[in-house]
C-alpha positions in Angstrom: 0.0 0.0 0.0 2.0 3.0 -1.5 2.0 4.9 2.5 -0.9 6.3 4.4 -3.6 9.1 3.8 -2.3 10.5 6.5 1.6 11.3 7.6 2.4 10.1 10.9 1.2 12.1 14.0 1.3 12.2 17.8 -2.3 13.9 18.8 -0.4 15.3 21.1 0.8 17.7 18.8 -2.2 19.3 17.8 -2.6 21.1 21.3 -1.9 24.4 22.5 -2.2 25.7 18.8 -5.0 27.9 19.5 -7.8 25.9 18.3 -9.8 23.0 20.1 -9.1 19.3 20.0 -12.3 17.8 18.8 -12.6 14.0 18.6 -15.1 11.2 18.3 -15.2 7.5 20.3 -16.1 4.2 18.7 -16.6 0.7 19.7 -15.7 -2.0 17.6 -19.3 -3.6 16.4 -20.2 -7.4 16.9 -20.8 -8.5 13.5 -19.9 -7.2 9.5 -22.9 -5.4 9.3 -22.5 -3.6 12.0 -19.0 -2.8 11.5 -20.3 -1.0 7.5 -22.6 0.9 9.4 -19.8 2.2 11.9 -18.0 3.5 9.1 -21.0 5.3 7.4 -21.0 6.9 10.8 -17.4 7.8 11.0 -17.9 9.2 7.3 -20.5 11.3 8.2 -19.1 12.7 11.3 -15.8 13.4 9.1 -17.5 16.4 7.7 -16.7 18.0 10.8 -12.9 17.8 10.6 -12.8 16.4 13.9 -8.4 16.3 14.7 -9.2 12.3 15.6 -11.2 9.4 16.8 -10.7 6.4 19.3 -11.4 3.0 19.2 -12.5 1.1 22.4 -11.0 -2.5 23.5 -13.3 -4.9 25.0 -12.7 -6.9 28.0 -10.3 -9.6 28.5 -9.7 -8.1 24.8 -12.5 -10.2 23.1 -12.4 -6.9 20.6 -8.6 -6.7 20.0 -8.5 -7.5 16.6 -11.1 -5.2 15.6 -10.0 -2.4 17.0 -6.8 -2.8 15.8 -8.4 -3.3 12.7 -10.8 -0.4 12.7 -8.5 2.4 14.0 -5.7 1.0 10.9 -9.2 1.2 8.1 -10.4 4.6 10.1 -6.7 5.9 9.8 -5.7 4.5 6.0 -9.2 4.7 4.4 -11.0 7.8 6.3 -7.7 9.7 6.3 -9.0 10.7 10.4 -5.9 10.2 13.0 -7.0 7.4 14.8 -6.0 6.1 18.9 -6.2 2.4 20.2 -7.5 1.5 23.3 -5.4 -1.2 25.5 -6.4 -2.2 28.6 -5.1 -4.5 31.0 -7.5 -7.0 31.4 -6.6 -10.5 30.8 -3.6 -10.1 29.4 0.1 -11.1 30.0 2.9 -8.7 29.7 3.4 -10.7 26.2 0.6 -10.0 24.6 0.5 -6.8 25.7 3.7 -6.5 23.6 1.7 -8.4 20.6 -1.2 -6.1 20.5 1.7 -3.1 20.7 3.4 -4.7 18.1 0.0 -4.8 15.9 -0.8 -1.5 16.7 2.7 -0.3 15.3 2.6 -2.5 12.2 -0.8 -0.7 11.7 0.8 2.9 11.5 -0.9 3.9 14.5 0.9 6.1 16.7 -1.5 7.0 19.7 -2.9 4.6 22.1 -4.9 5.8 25.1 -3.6 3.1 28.4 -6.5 2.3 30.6 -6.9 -0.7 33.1 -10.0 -1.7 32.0 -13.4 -3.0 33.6 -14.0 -6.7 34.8 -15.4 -8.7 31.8 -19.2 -8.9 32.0 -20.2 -11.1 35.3 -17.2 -10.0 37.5 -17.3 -7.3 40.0 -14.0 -7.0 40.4 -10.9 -6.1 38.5 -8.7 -9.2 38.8 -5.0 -8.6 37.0 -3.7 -11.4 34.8 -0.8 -13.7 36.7 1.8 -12.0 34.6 0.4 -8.6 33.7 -1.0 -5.2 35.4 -3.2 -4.6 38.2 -2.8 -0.3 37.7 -2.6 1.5 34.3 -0.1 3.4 35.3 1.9 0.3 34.8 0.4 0.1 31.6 1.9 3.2 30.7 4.9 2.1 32.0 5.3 -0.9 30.0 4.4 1.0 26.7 7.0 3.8 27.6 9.7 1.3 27.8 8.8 -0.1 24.5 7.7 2.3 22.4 7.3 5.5 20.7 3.3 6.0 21.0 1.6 9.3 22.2 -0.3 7.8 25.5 -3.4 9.2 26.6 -4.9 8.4 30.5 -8.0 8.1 31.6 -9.2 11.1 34.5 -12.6 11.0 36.7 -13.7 14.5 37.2 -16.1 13.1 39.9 -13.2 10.2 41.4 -13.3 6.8 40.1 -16.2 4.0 41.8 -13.1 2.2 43.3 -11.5 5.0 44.6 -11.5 5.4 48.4 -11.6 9.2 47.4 -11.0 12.2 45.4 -7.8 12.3 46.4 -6.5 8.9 46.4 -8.1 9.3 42.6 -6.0 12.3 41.9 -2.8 10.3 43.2 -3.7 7.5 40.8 -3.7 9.9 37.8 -0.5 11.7 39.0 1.2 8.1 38.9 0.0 7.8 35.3 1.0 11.2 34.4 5.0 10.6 35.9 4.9 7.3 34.0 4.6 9.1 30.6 0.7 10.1 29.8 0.8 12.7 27.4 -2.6 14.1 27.7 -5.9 13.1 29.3 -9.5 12.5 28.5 -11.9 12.3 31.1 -14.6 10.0 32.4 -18.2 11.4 31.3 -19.7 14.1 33.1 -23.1 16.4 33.4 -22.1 19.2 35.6 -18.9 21.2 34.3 -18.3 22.6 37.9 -17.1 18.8 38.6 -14.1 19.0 35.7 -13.2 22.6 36.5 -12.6 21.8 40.4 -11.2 18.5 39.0 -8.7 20.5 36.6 -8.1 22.9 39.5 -7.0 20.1 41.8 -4.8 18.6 39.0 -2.8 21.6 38.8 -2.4 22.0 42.3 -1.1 18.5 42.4 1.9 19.5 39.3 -0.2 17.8 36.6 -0.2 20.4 33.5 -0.9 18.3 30.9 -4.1 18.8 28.4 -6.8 17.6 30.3 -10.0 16.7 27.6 -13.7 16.7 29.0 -15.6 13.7 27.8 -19.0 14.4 26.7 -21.7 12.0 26.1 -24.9 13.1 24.2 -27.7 11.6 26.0 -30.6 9.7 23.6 -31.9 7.1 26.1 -33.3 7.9 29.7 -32.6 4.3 31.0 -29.3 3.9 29.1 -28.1 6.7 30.7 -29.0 5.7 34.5 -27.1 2.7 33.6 -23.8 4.2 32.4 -23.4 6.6 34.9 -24.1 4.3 37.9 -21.8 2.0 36.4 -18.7 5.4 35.8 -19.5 7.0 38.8 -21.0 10.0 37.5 -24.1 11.4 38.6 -26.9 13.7 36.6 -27.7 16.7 38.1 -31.2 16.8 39.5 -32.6 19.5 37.0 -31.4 17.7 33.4 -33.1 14.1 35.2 -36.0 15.9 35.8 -35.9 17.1 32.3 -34.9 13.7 30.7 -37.9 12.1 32.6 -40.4 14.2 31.9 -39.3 13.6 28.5 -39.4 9.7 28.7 -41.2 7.3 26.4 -40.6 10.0 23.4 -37.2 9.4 22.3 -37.1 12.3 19.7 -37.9 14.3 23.1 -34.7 13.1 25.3 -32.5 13.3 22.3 -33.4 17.1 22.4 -33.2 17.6 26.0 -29.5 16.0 25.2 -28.5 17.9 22.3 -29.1 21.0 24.4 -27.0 20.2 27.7 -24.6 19.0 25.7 -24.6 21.9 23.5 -24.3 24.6 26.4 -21.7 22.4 28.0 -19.6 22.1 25.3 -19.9 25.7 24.5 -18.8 27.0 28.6 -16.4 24.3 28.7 -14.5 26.0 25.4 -15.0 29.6 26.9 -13.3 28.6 29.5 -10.2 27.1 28.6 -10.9 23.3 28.0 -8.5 22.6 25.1 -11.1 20.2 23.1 -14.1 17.9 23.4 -14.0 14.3 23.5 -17.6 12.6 22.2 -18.8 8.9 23.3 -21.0 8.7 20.4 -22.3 5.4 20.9 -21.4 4.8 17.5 -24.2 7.2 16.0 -23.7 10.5 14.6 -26.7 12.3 14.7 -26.4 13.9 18.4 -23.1 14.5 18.0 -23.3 16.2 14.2 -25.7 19.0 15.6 -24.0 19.6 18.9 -20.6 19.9 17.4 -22.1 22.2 14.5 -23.6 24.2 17.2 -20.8 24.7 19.2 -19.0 25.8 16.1 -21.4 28.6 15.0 -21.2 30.0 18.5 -17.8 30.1 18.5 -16.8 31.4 15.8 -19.5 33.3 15.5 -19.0 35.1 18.5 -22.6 34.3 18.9 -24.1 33.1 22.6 
């Protein structure tokens, strides 16, 4: 294949250049016909020049070849920079290196390091024999290895397993000495959580680019579901909202589309240095909300 679409790049390179970071999240799908329809998605949302996309890993890696596979097609076919996801879970230091090795071979250069959740029946995160019980290991491992940009995972609102706030922060600063080069964080509803979070960062030396993850919300149940599992809470007015709107789905997208919207927007205006999307794999939410943001940007409009 005569080179890639796109020259190598480190995403961390495209901040501080006085423009936001804008990027989207995938998850590789189950079956072919899922996978076509992820990248009419990824087509669509390319109209909005977002500087890249990430690809999630699935636990005890039962995704690993597709998402190697889908960031390489997003990268070479798409022309979008593209970031893996590697987690920890049920894997040996070896095969760690394998999936690394992949990666590279791929002519991807930006992996995001996360420990990962217990497959699906566990409650608990239980490290492989010979492999990681922290991602800050993780990050560790790759650092000694290789070249990659490495992205972190940060909880504006402290991580479920986290004793608190603090012991949180300690577990990012640990990531961040072990070579993260910027961060995205956890989903969130209230932007007073990630600007006391970023202020208690930089108290703690961390000066890295810290990227609020923002999750359009389309499903009133869904979204219970996700943020018990993360953590995160929704603040009492936008529940009431979403409820009140339950039952019409066309309803709670809007109510969605518009938090998301002004959250995006104050969280620009106020010095975030991008926005990170968990689209779910669908584009609609995400296509007006990033529009939006843009018109009122650069626009100047409020």
């Amino acid at each position: 294949m005569g080179g890639y679409p796109l020259g190598s790049m480190k995403i961390k390179e495209l901040f501080g250049k006085g423009r936001p970071v804008f990027s989207f999240e995938f998850f590789p799908p189950k079956d072919d016909a899922g996978v076509e329809s992820l990248f009419e998605t990824v087509k669509n949302l390319k109209e909005l020049n977002p500087s890249f996309v990430s690809v999630t890993y699935g636990a005890g890696g039962s995704t690993r070849r597709k998402t190697v596979e889908i960031t390489k097609r997003i990268k070479q076919e798409i022309g979008i920079e593209a970031m893996a996801h590697l987690t920890c879970v049920g894997h040996s230091r070896d095969e760690i290196a394998e999936v690394l090795d992949e990666i590279e071979a791929a002519g991807v250069e930006n992996v995001i390091a996360l420990r990962g959740d217990p497959p699906r029946g566990q409650t608990e995160f239980v490290p492989h024999p010979d492999g990681f019980r922290h991602a800050n290991e993780l990050v560790t491992f790759i650092r000694s290895r290789k070249s990659f940009c490495l992205a972190a995972a940060g909880y504006p609102e402290g991580h479920p397993e986290a004793p608190s706030k603090e012991a949180d922060l300690a577990n990012l600063k640990r990531k961040v000495d072990a070579g993260a080069d910027f961060i995205i964080t956890q989903l969130f509803f209230d932007n007073r959580d990630y600007f006391d979070f970023v202020k208690r960062a930089r108290a703690t030396g961390i000066q890295l680019p810290i990227v609020p993850g923002i999750m359009p919300i389309t499903d009133v149940a869904q979204i219970k579901r996700f943020t018990q599992m993360c953590g995160a809470k929704i603040p009492p007015p936008l529940l009431a909202e979403l409820e009140a709107a339950e039952g019409n789905r066309e309803a709670v997208t809007e109510v969605g589309i518009r938090h998301s919207t002004n959250q995006c927007e104050e969280l620009l205006r106020n010095g975030a240095p991008g926005t990170h999307f968990y689209t779910l794999n669908k584009s609609l939410s995400t296509r007006i909300i990033l529009s939006e943001v843009k018109s009122r940007l650069y626009s100047g409009s409020r």
